[in-house]
N, C-alpha and C positions, 0 to 999 in steps of 0.2 A: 129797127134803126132808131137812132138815140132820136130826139126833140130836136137836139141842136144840131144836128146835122139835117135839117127840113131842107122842102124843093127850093125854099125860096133863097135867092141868091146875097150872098154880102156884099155891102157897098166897100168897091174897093178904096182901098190903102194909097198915099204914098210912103218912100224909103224914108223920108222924113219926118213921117208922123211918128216914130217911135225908132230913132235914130239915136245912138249914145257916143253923145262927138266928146273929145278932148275930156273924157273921165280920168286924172293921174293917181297915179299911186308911186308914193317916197320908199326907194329902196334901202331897207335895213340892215345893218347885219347878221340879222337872224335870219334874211331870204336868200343869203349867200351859201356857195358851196362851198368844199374845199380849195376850187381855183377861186375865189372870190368873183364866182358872178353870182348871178339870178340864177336858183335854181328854175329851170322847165318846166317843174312841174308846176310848181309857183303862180308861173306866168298861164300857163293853163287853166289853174285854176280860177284864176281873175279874170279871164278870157271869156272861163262857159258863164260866169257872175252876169258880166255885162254882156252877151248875149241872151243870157237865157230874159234880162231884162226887152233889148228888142223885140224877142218874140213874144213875150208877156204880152207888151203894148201892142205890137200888131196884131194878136189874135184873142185879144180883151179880156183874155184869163191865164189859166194855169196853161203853159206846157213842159216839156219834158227834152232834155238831149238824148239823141237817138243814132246820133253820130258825128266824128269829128272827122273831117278830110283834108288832103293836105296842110298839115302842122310843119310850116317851113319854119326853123328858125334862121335869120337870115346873120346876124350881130350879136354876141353876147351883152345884156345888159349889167353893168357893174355898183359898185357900191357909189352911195353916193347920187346914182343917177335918178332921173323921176319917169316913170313909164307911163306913156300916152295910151290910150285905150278907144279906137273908134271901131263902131260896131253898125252894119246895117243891115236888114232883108235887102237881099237878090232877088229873091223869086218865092212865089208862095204857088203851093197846089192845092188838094182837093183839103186836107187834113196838118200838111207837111210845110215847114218853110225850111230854105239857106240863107243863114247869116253871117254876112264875110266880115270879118275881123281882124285888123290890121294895128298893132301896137309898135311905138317910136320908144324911144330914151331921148333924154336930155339931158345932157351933164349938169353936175349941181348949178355952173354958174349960168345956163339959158343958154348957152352960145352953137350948142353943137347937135341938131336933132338928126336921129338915125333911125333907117327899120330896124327890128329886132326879128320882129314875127308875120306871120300873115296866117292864117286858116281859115277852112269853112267850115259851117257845124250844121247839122240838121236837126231840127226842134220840130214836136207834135203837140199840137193843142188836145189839152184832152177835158173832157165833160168831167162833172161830180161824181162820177158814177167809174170813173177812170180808161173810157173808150173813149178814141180820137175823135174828135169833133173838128167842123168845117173851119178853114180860118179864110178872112177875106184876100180876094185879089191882090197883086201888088201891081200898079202902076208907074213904069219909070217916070221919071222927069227930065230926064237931060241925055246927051250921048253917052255919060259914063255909065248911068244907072239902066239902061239899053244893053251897054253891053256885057254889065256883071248878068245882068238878068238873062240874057241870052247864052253866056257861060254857064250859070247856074245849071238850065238845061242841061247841055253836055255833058256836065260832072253829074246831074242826076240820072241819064241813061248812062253813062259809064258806072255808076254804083249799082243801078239796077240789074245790068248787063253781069257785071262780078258776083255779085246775088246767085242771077241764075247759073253763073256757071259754076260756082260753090255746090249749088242744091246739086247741079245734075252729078258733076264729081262724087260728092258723098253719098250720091244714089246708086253708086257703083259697090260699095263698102257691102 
Protein backbone atom coordinates (compact mmCIF):
# COMPACT_ATOMS: atom_id res chain seq x y z
CA UNK A 1 0.00 0.00 0.00
CA UNK A 2 1.20 3.35 -1.16
CA UNK A 3 2.40 5.97 2.07
CA UNK A 4 -0.47 8.17 1.11
CA UNK A 5 -2.96 5.92 1.43
CA UNK A 6 -1.75 5.27 5.47
CA UNK A 7 -4.38 4.25 8.40
CA UNK A 8 -4.40 7.44 9.46
CA UNK A 9 -7.53 9.44 8.46
CA UNK A 10 -7.94 13.04 6.43
CA UNK A 11 -9.28 15.82 8.01
CA UNK A 12 -12.46 16.33 6.15
CA UNK A 13 -13.27 19.01 3.43
CA UNK A 14 -16.08 21.32 2.89
CA UNK A 15 -17.87 21.91 -0.95
CA UNK A 16 -16.57 25.13 -0.42
CA UNK A 17 -13.09 24.77 0.22
CA UNK A 18 -12.25 24.13 -3.35
CA UNK A 19 -15.53 25.22 -5.03
CA UNK A 20 -15.27 26.95 -8.81
CA UNK A 21 -18.17 29.54 -8.63
CA UNK A 22 -19.04 31.99 -11.58
CA UNK A 23 -15.63 30.95 -13.86
CA UNK A 24 -16.99 32.65 -17.49
CA UNK A 25 -15.86 31.92 -20.65
CA UNK A 26 -16.77 34.66 -24.05
CA UNK A 27 -18.13 32.69 -26.87
CA UNK A 28 -16.36 33.12 -30.22
CA UNK A 29 -16.84 32.14 -33.35
CA UNK A 30 -14.46 29.89 -33.66
CA UNK A 31 -16.48 27.74 -30.71
CA UNK A 32 -19.54 27.73 -33.11
CA UNK A 33 -20.86 25.11 -35.17
CA UNK A 34 -22.49 24.88 -38.31
CA UNK A 35 -25.94 25.93 -36.70
CA UNK A 36 -24.15 28.63 -34.95
CA UNK A 37 -24.08 27.52 -31.38
CA UNK A 38 -21.39 26.13 -29.00
CA UNK A 39 -20.08 23.25 -30.04
CA UNK A 40 -20.54 20.29 -27.08
CA UNK A 41 -17.74 19.31 -27.18
CA UNK A 42 -16.26 22.76 -26.33
CA UNK A 43 -18.37 23.03 -23.42
CA UNK A 44 -17.09 19.57 -22.19
CA UNK A 45 -14.06 20.36 -22.48
CA UNK A 46 -14.10 23.60 -20.10
CA UNK A 47 -16.36 21.51 -17.87
CA UNK A 48 -13.54 18.47 -17.13
CA UNK A 49 -10.94 22.15 -17.02
CA UNK A 50 -12.84 23.30 -13.98
CA UNK A 51 -13.50 20.24 -12.49
CA UNK A 52 -10.68 18.58 -12.56
CA UNK A 53 -9.64 22.13 -10.79
CA UNK A 54 -12.28 21.12 -7.80
CA UNK A 55 -10.95 17.90 -7.37
CA UNK A 56 -7.21 19.17 -7.49
CA UNK A 57 -8.17 21.44 -4.38
CA UNK A 58 -10.12 18.86 -2.48
CA UNK A 59 -7.74 16.16 -2.68
CA UNK A 60 -4.44 18.56 -2.50
CA UNK A 61 -2.79 17.10 -5.49
CA UNK A 62 -2.99 15.47 -8.92
CA UNK A 63 -6.21 13.60 -9.97
CA UNK A 64 -7.39 12.16 -12.90
CA UNK A 65 -11.28 11.93 -14.88
CA UNK A 66 -12.32 8.66 -14.62
CA UNK A 67 -15.84 9.33 -15.78
CA UNK A 68 -18.43 11.61 -16.96
CA UNK A 69 -22.29 10.78 -16.08
CA UNK A 70 -25.28 12.32 -17.05
CA UNK A 71 -23.96 15.19 -19.78
CA UNK A 72 -27.60 16.71 -19.98
CA UNK A 73 -27.50 19.42 -22.35
CA UNK A 74 -30.39 21.48 -21.44
CA UNK A 75 -30.15 25.00 -23.96
CA UNK A 76 -27.94 25.55 -26.81
CA UNK A 77 -25.42 28.21 -25.98
CA UNK A 78 -24.90 30.88 -28.88
CA UNK A 79 -22.64 33.34 -30.21
CA UNK A 80 -22.14 36.16 -28.49
CA UNK A 81 -23.25 34.61 -25.30
CA UNK A 82 -20.66 34.29 -22.05
CA UNK A 83 -20.90 30.90 -20.36
CA UNK A 84 -21.01 30.59 -16.49
CA UNK A 85 -19.06 27.69 -15.10
CA UNK A 86 -19.87 26.44 -11.41
CA UNK A 87 -18.26 23.36 -10.17
CA UNK A 88 -18.61 21.48 -6.76
CA UNK A 89 -17.54 17.98 -4.82
CA UNK A 90 -20.84 15.91 -3.97
CA UNK A 91 -19.38 13.24 -2.29
CA UNK A 92 -15.76 12.06 -1.77
CA UNK A 93 -14.79 8.09 -0.98
CA UNK A 94 -12.05 6.01 -0.17
CA UNK A 95 -9.68 7.21 -3.43
CA UNK A 96 -12.73 8.68 -5.69
CA UNK A 97 -14.76 12.00 -5.77
CA UNK A 98 -18.12 13.37 -7.86
CA UNK A 99 -18.15 16.67 -9.03
CA UNK A 100 -21.53 18.23 -10.26
CA UNK A 101 -21.17 20.76 -12.78
CA UNK A 102 -23.61 23.09 -13.84
CA UNK A 103 -23.06 25.78 -16.69
CA UNK A 104 -25.53 29.06 -17.64
CA UNK A 105 -25.17 31.60 -20.85
CA UNK A 106 -25.85 34.98 -20.65
CA UNK A 107 -26.57 36.91 -23.43
CA UNK A 108 -24.06 39.51 -24.53
CA UNK A 109 -26.06 42.35 -22.99
CA UNK A 110 -26.44 40.56 -18.92
CA UNK A 111 -30.06 40.47 -19.19
CA UNK A 112 -30.93 36.88 -19.90
CA UNK A 113 -29.26 33.85 -17.81
CA UNK A 114 -30.12 30.27 -18.74
CA UNK A 115 -28.99 26.45 -17.93
CA UNK A 116 -27.19 25.14 -20.74
CA UNK A 117 -25.74 22.03 -19.12
CA UNK A 118 -25.51 20.00 -16.03
CA UNK A 119 -23.14 16.76 -15.48
CA UNK A 120 -21.45 14.75 -13.00
CA UNK A 121 -17.78 13.46 -13.36
CA UNK A 122 -15.81 11.15 -11.31
CA UNK A 123 -12.07 12.23 -10.54
CA UNK A 124 -9.12 9.81 -8.63
CA UNK A 125 -6.52 11.35 -6.67
CA UNK A 126 -3.46 9.71 -7.53
CA UNK A 127 0.15 9.41 -5.65
CA UNK A 128 3.63 10.16 -7.62
CA UNK A 129 3.99 6.87 -8.42
CA UNK A 130 0.38 7.01 -10.42
CA UNK A 131 -1.80 4.65 -7.86
CA UNK A 132 -4.97 6.26 -6.34
CA UNK A 133 -4.29 7.70 -3.16
CA UNK A 134 -6.85 8.60 -0.28
CA UNK A 135 -8.74 11.88 -0.67
CA UNK A 136 -10.32 13.60 2.45
CA UNK A 137 -14.02 13.36 3.55
CA UNK A 138 -16.45 15.81 2.19
CA UNK A 139 -18.71 17.38 4.70
CA UNK A 140 -22.15 19.06 3.57
CA UNK A 141 -23.04 22.30 4.84
CA UNK A 142 -26.49 23.17 4.14
CA UNK A 143 -29.72 21.08 2.83
CA UNK A 144 -28.52 21.37 -0.72
CA UNK A 145 -25.10 20.13 -0.42
CA UNK A 146 -27.03 17.09 1.81
CA UNK A 147 -28.68 16.29 -0.76
CA UNK A 148 -26.25 16.41 -3.84
CA UNK A 149 -24.18 14.29 -1.52
CA UNK A 150 -26.75 11.97 -0.84
CA UNK A 151 -27.53 11.67 -4.78
CA UNK A 152 -24.01 11.26 -5.43
CA UNK A 153 -24.33 7.99 -3.55
CA UNK A 154 -27.18 6.66 -5.75
CA UNK A 155 -25.52 7.56 -8.93
CA UNK A 156 -22.36 5.88 -7.57
CA UNK A 157 -24.08 2.46 -6.79
CA UNK A 158 -26.06 2.79 -9.93
CA UNK A 159 -22.33 2.99 -11.87
CA UNK A 160 -21.11 0.49 -9.84
CA UNK A 161 -24.21 -1.78 -10.17
CA UNK A 162 -23.77 -1.22 -14.54
CA UNK A 163 -19.96 -2.20 -13.87
CA UNK A 164 -20.86 -5.32 -12.60
CA UNK A 165 -23.32 -6.17 -14.88
CA UNK A 166 -21.15 -5.37 -17.97
CA UNK A 167 -18.31 -7.66 -16.23
CA UNK A 168 -20.85 -10.47 -15.80
CA UNK A 169 -22.33 -10.15 -19.52
CA UNK A 170 -18.79 -10.10 -21.15
CA UNK A 171 -18.25 -13.19 -18.97
CA UNK A 172 -20.43 -14.96 -21.03
CA UNK A 173 -18.41 -14.09 -24.41
Amino acid sequence: MSADRADTPLPAKSAAASAVREQVYMVFPNDLNANDTVFGGQIMALMDRYCAVVADRHAGGVCVTVGVDAVHFIAPARRGDVLIFNATVNRAWGTSMEIGCKVEAVDGCGLHRRDILSAYLTFVAMDASGQPRAVPPLVPGDDIEQRRYEEAQLRREMRLQHARDLKRLRSVD
